[in-house]
FITIZA-224379 format. One record per residue: x negated, z, y of N, C-alpha, C in turn; residue in one letter. Coordinates in steps of 0.02 Angstrom, whole numbers, plus 32768, in hexadecimal, padded with zeros to 4 digits. Layout:
<pts>
XZYXZYXZYA ...
</pts>
This chain:
<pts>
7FD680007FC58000800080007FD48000803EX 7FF17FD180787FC37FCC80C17FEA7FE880DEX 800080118117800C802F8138800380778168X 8024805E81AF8008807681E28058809B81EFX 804380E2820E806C8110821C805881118271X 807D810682A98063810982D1809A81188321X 80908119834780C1811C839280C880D483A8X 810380C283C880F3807283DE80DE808B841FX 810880D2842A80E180DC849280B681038492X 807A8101845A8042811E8468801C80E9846EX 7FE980EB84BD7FB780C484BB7F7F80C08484X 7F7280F8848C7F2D80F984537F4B80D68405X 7F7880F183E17F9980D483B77F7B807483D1X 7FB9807583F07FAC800A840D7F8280038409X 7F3C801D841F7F097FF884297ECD7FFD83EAX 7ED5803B83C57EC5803283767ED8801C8369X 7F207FED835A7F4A7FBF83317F1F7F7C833CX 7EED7F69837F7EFD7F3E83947E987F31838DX 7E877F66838B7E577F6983887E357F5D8337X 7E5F7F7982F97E657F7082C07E747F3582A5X 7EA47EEF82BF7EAB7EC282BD7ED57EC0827FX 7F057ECA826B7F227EE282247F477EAC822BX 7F387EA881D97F4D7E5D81BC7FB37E6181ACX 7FE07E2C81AA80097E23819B80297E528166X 80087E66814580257E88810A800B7EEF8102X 80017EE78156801D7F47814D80557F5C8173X 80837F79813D80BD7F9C817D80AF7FC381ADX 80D37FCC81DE80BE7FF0820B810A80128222X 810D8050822B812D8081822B812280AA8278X 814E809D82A8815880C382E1816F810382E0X 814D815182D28176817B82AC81AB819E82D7X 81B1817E832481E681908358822681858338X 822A8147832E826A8114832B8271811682D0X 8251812182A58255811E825C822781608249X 825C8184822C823A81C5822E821781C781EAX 81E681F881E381C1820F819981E782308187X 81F18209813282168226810881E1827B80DAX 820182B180B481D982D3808D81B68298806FX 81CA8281804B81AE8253800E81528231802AX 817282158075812B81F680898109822580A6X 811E826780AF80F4828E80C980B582B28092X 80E382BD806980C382C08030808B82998003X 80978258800C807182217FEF80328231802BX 8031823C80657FF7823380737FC7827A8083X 7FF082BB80847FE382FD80767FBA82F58022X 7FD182BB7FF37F9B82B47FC47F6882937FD1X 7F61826D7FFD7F23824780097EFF826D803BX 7EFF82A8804D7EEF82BB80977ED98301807CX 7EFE833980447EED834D80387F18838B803FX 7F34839280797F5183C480977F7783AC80D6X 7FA383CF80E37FCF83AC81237FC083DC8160X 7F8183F9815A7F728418818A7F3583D981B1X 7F2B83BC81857F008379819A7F22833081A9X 7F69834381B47F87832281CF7F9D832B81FBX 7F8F8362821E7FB7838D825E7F988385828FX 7FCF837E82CA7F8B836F82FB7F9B83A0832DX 7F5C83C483357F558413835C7F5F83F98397X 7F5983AF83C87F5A83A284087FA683A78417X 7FB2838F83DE800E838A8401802383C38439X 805583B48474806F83C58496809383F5848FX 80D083F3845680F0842B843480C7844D840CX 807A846283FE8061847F83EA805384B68417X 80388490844E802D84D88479807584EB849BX 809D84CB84B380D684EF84CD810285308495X 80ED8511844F81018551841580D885768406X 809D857C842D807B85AF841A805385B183D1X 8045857283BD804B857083798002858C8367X 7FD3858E83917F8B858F838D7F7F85DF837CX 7F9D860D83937FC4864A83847FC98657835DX 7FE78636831E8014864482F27FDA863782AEX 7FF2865C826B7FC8864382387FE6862C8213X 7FE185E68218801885A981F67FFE858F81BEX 80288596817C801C857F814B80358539811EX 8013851580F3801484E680F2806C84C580F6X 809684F780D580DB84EB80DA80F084EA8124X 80DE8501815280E984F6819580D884B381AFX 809884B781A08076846781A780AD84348199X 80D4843B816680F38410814C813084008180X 81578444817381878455819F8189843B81EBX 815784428214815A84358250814483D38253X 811B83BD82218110837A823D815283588225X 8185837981E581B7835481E582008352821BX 81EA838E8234821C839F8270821B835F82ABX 81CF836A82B481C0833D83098180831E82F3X 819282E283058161829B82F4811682B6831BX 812782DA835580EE82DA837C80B583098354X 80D28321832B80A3834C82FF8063833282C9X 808882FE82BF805082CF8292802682B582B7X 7FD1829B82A77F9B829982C17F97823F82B9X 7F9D822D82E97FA081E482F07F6C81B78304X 7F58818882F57F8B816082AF7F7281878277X 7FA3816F82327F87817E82057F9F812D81DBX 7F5E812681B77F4480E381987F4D80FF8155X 7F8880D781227F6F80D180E97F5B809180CBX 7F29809F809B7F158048807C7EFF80668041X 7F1C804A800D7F23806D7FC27F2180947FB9X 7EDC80C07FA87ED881137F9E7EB481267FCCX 7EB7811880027E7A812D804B7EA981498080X 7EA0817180BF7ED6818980E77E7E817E8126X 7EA28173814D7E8F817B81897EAC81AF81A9X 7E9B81DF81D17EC381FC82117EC681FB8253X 7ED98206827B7ED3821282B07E9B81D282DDX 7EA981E5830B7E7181A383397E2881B0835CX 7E1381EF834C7DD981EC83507D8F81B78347X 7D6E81AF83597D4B8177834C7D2D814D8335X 7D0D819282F07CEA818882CA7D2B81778274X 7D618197829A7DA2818682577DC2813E8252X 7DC2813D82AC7DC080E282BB7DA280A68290X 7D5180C1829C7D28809F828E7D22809B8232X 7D2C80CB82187D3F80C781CF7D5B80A481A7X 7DAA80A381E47DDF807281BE7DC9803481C9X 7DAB802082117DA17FDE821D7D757FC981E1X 7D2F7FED81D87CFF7FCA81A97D2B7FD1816BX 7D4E7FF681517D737FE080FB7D957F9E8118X 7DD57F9D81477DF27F6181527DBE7F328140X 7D947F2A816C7D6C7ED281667D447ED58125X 7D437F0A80FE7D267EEF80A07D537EFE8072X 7D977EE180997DC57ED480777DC57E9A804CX 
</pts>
């Protein structure tokens, strides 16, 4: 499976999409407008390891809940990214059994080099 989990009104999102050059055949999933199901949250909480490595500590509703505070366990993890999209760490890249996360630079640069020895 190719697919990208991502914001359509996040810049950074757009411009990894665009920067990655992704071929015809990965879905791509706006998780505003088409929400994450358990099922896919799960599929990539297996590739990732933990859904605390799917979480993204920057989010907005993180600090307004105080969440940094709190000692949140992996069932929370779960709980809160399926609540609000903004919780998941974007993009997240799947391509068979590989996960990308988040847009950091060096995670960027990862997916890009698997993409092109495709």
């Amino acid at each position: 499976m190719k697919k990208v989990y991502y914001l359509k009104t996040c810049n950074t999102c757009l411009r990894i999409l665009k920067e990655l050059n992704l071929s015809s055949d990965f879905i791509l999933q706006d998780i505003k407008t088409e929400e994450i199901t358990v099922k896919q949250l799960e599929e990539m909480k297996e590739l990732a390891g933990s859904y605390e490595a799917l979480f993204s500590k920057r989010s907005k509703l993180y600090k307004e809940m105080d969440l940094k505070n709190q000692d949140l366990s992996e069932r929370d993890y779960k709980h809160y990214i399926l609540e609000h999209y903004t919780f998941l760490s974007r993009p997240v890249i799947l391509i068979d059994d590989n996960i990308f996360i988040g847009n950091s630079k060096k995670v960027v640069e990862a997916a890009k080099n698997y993409i092109e020895t495709m």
